[in-house]
C-alpha positions in Angstrom: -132.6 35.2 171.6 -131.9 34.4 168.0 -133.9 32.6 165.5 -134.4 32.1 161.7 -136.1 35.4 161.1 -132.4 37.5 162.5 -130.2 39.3 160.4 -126.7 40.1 161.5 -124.4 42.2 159.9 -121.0 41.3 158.2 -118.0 43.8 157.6 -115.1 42.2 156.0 -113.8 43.8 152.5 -110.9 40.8 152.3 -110.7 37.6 150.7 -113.4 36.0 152.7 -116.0 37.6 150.5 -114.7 36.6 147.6 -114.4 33.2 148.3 -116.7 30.1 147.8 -117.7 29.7 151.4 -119.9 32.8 151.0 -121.2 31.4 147.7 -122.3 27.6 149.7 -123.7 30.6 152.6 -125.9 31.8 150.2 -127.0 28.8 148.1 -127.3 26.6 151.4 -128.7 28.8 154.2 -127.4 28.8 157.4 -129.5 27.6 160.6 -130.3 30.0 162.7 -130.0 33.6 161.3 -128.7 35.5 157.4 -126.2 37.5 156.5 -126.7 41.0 155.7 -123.5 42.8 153.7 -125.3 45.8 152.5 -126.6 47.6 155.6 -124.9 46.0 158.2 -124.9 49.2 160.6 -128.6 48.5 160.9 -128.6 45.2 162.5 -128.5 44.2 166.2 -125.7 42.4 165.8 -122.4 43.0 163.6 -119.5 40.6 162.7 -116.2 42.3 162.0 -113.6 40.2 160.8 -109.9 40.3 160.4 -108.0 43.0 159.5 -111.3 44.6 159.5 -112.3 44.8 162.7 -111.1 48.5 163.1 -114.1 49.4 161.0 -116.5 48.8 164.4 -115.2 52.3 165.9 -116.4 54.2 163.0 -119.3 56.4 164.2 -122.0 54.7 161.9 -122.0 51.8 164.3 -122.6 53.3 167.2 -126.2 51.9 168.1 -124.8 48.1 167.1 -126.2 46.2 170.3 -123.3 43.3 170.1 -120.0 44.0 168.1 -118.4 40.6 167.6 -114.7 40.5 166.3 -113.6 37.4 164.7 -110.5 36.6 163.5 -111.0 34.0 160.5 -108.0 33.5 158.7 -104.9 32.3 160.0 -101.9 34.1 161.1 -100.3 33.5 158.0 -102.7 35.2 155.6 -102.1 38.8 156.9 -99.2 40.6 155.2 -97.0 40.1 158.0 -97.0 38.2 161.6 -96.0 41.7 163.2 -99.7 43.2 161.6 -101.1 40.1 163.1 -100.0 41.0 166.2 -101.2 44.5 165.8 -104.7 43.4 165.9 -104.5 41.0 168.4 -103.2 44.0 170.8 -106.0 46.5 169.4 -108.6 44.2 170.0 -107.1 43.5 173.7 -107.1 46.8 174.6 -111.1 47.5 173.8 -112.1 43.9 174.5 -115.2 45.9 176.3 -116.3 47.5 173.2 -116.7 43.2 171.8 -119.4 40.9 173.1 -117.4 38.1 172.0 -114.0 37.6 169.8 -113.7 34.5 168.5 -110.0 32.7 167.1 -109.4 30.0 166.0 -105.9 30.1 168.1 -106.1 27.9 171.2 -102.9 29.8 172.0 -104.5 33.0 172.3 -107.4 31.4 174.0 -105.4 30.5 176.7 -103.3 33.0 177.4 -106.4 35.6 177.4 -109.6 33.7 178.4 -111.2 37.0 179.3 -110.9 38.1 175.8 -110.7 35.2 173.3 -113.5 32.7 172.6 -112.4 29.6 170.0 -114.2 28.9 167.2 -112.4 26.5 164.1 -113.0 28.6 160.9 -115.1 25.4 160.0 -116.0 25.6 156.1 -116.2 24.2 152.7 -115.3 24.4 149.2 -118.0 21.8 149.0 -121.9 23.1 147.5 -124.8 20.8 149.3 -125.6 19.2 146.4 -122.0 17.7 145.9 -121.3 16.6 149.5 -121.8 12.8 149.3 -119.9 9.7 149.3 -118.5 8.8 145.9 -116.9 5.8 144.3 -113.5 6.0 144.3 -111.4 5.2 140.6 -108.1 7.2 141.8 -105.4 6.7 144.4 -104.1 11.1 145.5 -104.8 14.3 145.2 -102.9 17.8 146.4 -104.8 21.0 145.9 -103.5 24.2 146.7 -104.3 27.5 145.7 -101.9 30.4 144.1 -101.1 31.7 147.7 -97.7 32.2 148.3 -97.5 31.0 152.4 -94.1 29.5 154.3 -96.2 26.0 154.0 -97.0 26.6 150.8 -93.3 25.6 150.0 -94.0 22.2 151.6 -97.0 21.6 149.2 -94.6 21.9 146.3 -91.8 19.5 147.8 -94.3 17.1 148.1 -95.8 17.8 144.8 -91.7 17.2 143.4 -91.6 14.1 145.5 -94.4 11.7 144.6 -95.1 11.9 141.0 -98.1 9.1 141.3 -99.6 12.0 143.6 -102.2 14.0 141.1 -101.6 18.1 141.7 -104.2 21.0 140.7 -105.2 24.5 141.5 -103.7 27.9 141.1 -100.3 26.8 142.4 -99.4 24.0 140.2 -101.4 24.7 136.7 -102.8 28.7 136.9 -106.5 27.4 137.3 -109.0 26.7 140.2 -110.1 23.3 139.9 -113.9 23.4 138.4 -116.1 21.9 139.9 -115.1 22.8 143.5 -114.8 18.8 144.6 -112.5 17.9 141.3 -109.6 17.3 144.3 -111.8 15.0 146.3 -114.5 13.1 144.4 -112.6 10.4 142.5 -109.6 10.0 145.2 -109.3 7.9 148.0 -106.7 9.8 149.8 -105.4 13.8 149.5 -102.7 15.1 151.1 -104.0 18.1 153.7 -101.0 20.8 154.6 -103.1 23.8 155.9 -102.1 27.4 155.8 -101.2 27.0 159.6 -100.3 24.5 162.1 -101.6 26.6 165.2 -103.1 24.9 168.4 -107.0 24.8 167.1 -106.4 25.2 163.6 -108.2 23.4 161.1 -110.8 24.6 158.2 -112.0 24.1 154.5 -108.7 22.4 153.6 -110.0 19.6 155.9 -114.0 19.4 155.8 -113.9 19.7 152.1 -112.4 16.0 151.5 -114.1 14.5 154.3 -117.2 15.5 152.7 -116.3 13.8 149.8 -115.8 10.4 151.5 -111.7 11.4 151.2 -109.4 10.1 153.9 -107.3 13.2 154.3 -103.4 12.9 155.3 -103.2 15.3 157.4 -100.1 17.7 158.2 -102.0 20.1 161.3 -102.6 20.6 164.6 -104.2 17.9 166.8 -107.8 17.1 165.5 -108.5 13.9 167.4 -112.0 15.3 169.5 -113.4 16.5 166.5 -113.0 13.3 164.4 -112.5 9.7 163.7 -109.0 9.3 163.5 -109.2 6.2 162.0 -110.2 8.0 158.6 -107.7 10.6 158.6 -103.7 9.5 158.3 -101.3 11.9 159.9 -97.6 12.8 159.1 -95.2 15.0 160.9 -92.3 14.8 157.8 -91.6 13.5 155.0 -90.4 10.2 156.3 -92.9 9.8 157.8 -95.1 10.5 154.3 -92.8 8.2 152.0 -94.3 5.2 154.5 -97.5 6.5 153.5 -97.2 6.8 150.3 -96.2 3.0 150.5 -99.0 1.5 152.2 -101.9 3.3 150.9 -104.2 1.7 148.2 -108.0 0.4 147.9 -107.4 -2.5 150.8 -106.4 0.1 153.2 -109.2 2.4 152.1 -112.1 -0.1 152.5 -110.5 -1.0 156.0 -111.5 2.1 157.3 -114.7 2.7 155.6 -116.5 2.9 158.6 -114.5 5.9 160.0 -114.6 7.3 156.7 -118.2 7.1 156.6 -118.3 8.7 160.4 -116.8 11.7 159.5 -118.5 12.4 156.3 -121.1 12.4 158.9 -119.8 14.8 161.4 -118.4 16.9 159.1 -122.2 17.5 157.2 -124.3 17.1 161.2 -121.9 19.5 162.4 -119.3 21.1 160.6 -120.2 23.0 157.5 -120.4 26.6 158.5 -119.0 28.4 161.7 -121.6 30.2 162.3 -124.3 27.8 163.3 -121.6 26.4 165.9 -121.1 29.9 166.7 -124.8 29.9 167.3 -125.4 27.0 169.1 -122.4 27.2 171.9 -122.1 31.6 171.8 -124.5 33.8 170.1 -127.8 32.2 171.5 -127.3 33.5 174.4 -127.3 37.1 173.9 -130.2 39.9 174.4 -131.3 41.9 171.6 
């Protein structure tokens, strides 16, 4: 079993290193074991992720105990759908070679239960020390990075839209917004369109506000057994948003304060990193 004192390799040479999840990883801790990205051949246990996952038939990994493929980002990211598809067949046909391989695609889950385990890529732009409830001064926020993705597009009709709605990252002004909560610690409401809107979907783009005391409005898949509901507002178009836009201010904010409240909770009891989920329902379980 698992514990505190494990180290389990990580191959992934794609944007997920890069990124400031793996920055909060390494400042935070997680809860039950560390990441090793230097020598990851020599750990019981090896991660593989995304278009990566090829890498666990080179011969160096041979002796790995538990090879675990995990597809982290969404369909979308890849270069193209088809190359998507590509890995989802390659990882079908050595399914044996994986002691798990986790999605976060309830599709895929579904249609291949001997293969696919789900796990939400849960995550967040959010450092420890900056996840708390603020006092809120402004009414919306849309952040969105310099990724050019189908729903990208809606991000900018919005952004065209509502002028009282504040815009920043890559896509609107050239620049990451510094610090990392900028989008979420003044404003009572941002508007949440995620890079997919896949059965199961649902990531930084989401735990990041809540953890800010944000209400998100949410344009995704169907989150409603993971959170209070009555502290995220959904929308399917842009109707449906221009209502929205018309009834939100600081009365309906304080209404729901207590659902707000709940989900800043659930998001920082349960849903900062994947892998100690991962832990807690998968990996605890295996031999090494």
């Amino acid at each position: 079993m698992l514990d505190k004192k494990n180290k389990i390799g990580y191959v992934c040479e794609t944007s997920t290193l890069d990124c400031h999840y793996f920055n909060n990883i390494f400042e935070d801790g997680l809860k039950y074991f560390e990441y090793d990205l230097q020598n990851p051949e020599d750990r019981d246990i090896v991660f593989f992720a995304d278009q990566d996952i090829v890498k666990a038939t080179e011969p160096k990994f041979d002796n790995v105990k538990h090879k675990i493929a995990w597809l982290v980002e969404s369909p979308i990211f890849y270069e193209t759908f088809f190359q998507y598809k590509l890995i989802v067949h390659w990882v079908r046909a050595r399914k044996d070679m994986f002691s798990f391989v986790f999605t976060q695609d309830k599709n895929l889950v579904r249609k291949y239960p001997d293969v696919f385990s789900y796990l939400p890529v849960l995550q967040s732009w959010i450092s420890k020390r900056d996840r708390k409830m603020y006092t809120k001064n402004k009414l919306c926020s849309l952040a969105s990075a310099r990724k050019v993705f189908a729903r990208q597009y809606l991000r900018f009709e919005i952004a065209e839209r509502f002028k009282n709605i504040d815009c920043m990252g890559e896509a609107f002004d050239g620049e990451w917004f510094t610090p990392n909560h900028k989008p979420f610690k003044d404003y009572m409401y941002t508007i949440v369109v995620p890079n997919s809107d896949i059965d199961g979907y649902w990531d930084v783009h989401l735990t990041s506000p809540l953890s800010c005391g944000c209400v998100p409005i949410w344009k995704g898949s169907d989150i409603s057994s993971y959170f209070n509901m009555d502290g995220i507002i959904t929308f399917d178009d842009m109707d449906e948003l221009d209502e929205i836009m018309d009834f939100i201010g600081e009365e309906d904010y304080n209404s729901r304060i207590s659902a707000i409240e709940d989900n800043f909770n659930i998001v920082n009891d349960k849903y900062i990193f994947a892998e100690d989920m991962m832990w807690e329902q998968y990996l605890r379980y295996l031999e090494i």
